[in-house]
C-alpha positions in Angstrom: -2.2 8.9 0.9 1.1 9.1 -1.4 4.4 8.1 0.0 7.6 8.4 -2.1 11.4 7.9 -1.7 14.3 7.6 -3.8 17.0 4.1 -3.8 20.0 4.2 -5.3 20.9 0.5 -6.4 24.2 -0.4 -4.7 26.3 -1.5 -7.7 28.4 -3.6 -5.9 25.2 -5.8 -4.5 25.7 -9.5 -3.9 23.2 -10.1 -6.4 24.4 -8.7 -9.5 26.6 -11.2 -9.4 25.4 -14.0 -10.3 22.0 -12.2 -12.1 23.2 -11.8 -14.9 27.3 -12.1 -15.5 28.4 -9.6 -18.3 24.7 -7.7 -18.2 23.7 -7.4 -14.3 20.5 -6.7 -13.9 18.6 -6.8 -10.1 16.1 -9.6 -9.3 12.9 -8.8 -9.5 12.6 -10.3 -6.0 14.8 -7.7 -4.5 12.3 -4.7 -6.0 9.7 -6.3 -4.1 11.7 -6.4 -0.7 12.3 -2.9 -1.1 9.4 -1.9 -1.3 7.0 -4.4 1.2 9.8 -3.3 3.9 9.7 0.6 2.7 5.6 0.5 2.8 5.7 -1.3 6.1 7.8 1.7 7.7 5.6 4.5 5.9 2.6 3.4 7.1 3.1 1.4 10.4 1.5 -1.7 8.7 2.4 -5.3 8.0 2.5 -5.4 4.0 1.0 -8.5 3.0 0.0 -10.0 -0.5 1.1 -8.5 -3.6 -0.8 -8.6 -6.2 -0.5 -8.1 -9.9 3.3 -7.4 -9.7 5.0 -6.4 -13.0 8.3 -5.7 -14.3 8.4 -3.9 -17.3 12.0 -2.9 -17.3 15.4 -4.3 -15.8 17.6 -2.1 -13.1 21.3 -2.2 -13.7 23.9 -1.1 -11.0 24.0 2.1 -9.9 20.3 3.1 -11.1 18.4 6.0 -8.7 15.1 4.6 -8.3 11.7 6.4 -7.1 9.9 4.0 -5.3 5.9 5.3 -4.8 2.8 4.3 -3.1 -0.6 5.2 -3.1 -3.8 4.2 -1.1 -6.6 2.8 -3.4 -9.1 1.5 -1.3 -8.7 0.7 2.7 -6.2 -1.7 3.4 -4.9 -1.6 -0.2 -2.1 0.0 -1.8 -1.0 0.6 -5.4 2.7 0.6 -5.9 5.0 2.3 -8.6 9.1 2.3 -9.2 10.9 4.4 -11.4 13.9 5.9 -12.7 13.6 8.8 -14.3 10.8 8.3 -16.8 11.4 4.7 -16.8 8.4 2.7 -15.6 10.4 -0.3 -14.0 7.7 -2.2 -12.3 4.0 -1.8 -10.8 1.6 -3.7 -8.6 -0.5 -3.7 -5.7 0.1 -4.5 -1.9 -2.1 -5.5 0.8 -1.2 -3.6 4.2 -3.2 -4.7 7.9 -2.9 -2.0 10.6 -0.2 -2.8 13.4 -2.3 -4.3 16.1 -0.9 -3.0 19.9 -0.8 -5.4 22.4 
């Protein structure tokens, strides 16, 4: 399975801020956010764990974002965000089936 949308980074966010004055750049944190809530809608699961999370470049205000993800293996899913051709961070998610009552 592939799933992909596009963000465009609010430049006037809260968290820019404080993160960094002068150079804001988002939290890492918020990435993450976006994209456990964005997997959870996609795929009618609870995202769990990630794993292996990396950052390998900083978002500033404003930025369009492609946020990816891909089933690996059942129950697991890789995940990719970037702008443009910009790699901005990686990792991997664990998602469990909504369970109906």
């Amino acid at each position: 399975m592939l799933f992909e949308t596009t963000w465009v980074v609010d430049s006037h966010h809260p968290a820019f801020a404080g993160h960094f004055p002068g150079a804001p750049i988002l939290p890492g944190v918020l990435l993450l956010d976006a994209v456990l809530l964005w997997a959870e809608t996609v795929t009618d699961s609870v995202a769990g764990q990630i794993g292996n999370a990396k950052f390998l470049s900083p978002v500033q205000p404003g930025e369009l974002l492609t946020l990816a993800l891909v089933s690996t293996t059942p129950g697991s899913a890789r995940f990719d965000i970037a702008c443009g051709n910009r790699k901005v961070a990686t990792g991997q998610l664990s998602l469990t089936p909504h369970v109906q009552p």
